[in-house]
N, CA, C and O of each residue as an XYZ file, in Angstrom:
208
protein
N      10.940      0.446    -15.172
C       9.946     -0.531    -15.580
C       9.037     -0.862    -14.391
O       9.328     -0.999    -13.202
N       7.494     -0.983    -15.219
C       6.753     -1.087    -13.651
C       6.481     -2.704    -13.391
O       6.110     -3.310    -14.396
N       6.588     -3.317    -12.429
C       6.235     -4.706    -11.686
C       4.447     -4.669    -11.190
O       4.055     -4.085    -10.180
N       3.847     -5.173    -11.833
C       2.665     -5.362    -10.697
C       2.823     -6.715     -9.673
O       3.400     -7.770     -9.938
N       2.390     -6.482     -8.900
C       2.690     -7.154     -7.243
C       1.418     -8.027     -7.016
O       1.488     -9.136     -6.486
N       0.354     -7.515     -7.410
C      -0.990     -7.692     -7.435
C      -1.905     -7.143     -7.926
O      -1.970     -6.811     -9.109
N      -2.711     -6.976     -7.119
C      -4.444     -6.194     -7.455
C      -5.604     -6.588     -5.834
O      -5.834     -7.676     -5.306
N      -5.959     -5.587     -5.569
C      -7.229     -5.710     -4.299
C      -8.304     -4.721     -5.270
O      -8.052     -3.726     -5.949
N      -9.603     -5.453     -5.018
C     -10.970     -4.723     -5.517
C     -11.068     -4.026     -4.127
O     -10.346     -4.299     -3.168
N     -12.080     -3.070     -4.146
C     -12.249     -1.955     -3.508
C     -13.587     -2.106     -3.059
O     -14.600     -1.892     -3.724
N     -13.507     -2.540     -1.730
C     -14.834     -3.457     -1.035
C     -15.324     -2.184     -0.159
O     -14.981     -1.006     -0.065
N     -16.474     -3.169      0.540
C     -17.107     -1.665      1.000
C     -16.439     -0.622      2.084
O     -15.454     -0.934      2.753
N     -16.949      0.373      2.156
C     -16.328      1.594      3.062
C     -14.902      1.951      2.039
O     -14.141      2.768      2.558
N     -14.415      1.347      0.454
C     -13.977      2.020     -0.192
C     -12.592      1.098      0.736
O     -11.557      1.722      0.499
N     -12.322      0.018      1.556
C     -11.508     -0.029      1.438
C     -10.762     -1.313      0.629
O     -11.364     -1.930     -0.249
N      -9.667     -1.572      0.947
C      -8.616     -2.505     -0.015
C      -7.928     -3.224      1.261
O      -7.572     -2.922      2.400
N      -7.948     -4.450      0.335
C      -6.844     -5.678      1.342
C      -5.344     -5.634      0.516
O      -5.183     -5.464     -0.692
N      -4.436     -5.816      1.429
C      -3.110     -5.526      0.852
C      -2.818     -6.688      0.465
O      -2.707     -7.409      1.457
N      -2.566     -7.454     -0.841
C      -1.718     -8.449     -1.349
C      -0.508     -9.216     -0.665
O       0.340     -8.328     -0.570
N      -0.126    -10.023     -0.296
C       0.977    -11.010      0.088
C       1.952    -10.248     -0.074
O       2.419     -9.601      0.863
N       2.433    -10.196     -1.320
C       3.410     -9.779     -2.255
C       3.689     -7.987     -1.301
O       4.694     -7.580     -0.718
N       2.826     -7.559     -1.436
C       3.348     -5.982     -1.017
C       3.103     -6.270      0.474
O       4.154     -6.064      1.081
N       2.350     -6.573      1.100
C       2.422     -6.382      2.535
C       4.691     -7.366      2.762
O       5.591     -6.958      3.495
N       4.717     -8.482      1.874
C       6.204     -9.151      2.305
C       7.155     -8.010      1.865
O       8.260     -7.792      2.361
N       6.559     -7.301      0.846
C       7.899     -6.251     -0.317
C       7.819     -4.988      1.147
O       8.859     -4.836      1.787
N       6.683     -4.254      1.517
C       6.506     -3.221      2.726
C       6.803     -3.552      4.065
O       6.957     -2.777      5.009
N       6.870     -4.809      4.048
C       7.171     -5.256      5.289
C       5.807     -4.803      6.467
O       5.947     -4.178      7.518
N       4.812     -5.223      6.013
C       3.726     -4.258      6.850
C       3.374     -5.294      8.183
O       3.200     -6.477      7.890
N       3.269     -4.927      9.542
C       2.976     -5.333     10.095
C       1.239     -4.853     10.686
O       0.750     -3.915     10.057
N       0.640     -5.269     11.465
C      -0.865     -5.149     12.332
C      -0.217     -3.766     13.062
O       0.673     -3.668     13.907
N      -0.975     -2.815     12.435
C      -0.994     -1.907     13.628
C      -0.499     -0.641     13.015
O      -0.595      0.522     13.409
N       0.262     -1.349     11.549
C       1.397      0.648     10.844
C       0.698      1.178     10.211
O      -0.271      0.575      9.748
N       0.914      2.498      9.945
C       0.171      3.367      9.189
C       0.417      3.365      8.048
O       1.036      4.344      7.631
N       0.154      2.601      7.362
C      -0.312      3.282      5.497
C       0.427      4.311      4.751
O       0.873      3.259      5.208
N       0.777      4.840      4.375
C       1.121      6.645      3.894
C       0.654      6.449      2.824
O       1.171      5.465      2.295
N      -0.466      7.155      1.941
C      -0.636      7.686      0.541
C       0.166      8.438     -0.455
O      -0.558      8.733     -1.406
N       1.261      8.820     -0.590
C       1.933      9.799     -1.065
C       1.540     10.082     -2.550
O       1.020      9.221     -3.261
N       1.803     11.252     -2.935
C       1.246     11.902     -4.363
C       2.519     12.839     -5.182
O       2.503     14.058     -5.011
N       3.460     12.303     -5.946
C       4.495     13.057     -6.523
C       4.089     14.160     -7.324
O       2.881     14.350     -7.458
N       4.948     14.956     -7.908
C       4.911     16.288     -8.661
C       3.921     15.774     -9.884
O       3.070     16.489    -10.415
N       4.188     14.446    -10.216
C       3.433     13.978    -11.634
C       1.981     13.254    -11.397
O       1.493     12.843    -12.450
N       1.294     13.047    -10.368
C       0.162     12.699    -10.007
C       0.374     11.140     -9.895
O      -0.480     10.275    -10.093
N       1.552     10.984     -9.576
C       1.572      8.934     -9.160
C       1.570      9.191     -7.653
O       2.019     10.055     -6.899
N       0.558      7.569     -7.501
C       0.657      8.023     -6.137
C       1.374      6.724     -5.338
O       1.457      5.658     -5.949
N       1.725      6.795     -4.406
C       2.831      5.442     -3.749
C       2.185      5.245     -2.495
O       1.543      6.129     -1.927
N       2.356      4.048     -2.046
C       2.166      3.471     -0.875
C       3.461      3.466      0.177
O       4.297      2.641     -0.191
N       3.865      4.221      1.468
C       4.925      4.125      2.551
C       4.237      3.255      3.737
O       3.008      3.255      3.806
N       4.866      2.649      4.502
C       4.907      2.114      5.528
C       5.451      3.047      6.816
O       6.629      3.401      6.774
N       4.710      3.412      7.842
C       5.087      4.306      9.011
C       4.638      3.248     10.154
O       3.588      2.791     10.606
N       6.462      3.081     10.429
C       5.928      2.177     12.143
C       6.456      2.532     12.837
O       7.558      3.080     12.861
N       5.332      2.131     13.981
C       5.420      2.940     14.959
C       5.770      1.681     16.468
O       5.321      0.603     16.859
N       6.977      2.815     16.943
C       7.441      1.607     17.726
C       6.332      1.896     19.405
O       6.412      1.101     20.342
């Protein structure tokens, strides 16, 4: 079952602000990299890469 977390509109230069909710669920801090990922079925996911 899917949860939505939020929603960010897609401001200029195409980019997005990360929601409360997913930056607390990703644990994202200033500074990690993003990951886009794209499964066999065309969903695509958001990873967190930090870098120590």
């Amino acid at each position: 079952m899917e949860k939505v977390l939020g929603t960010s509109k897609v401001g200029p230069k195409y980019r997005i602000t990360l929601v409360k909710p997913v930056q607390t669920k990703l644990k994202v801090k200033i500074g990690d990299l993003v990951v886009f990922v794209e499964d066999e079925k065309g969903n695509i996911f958001l990873k967190v890469s930090k870098f120590t």
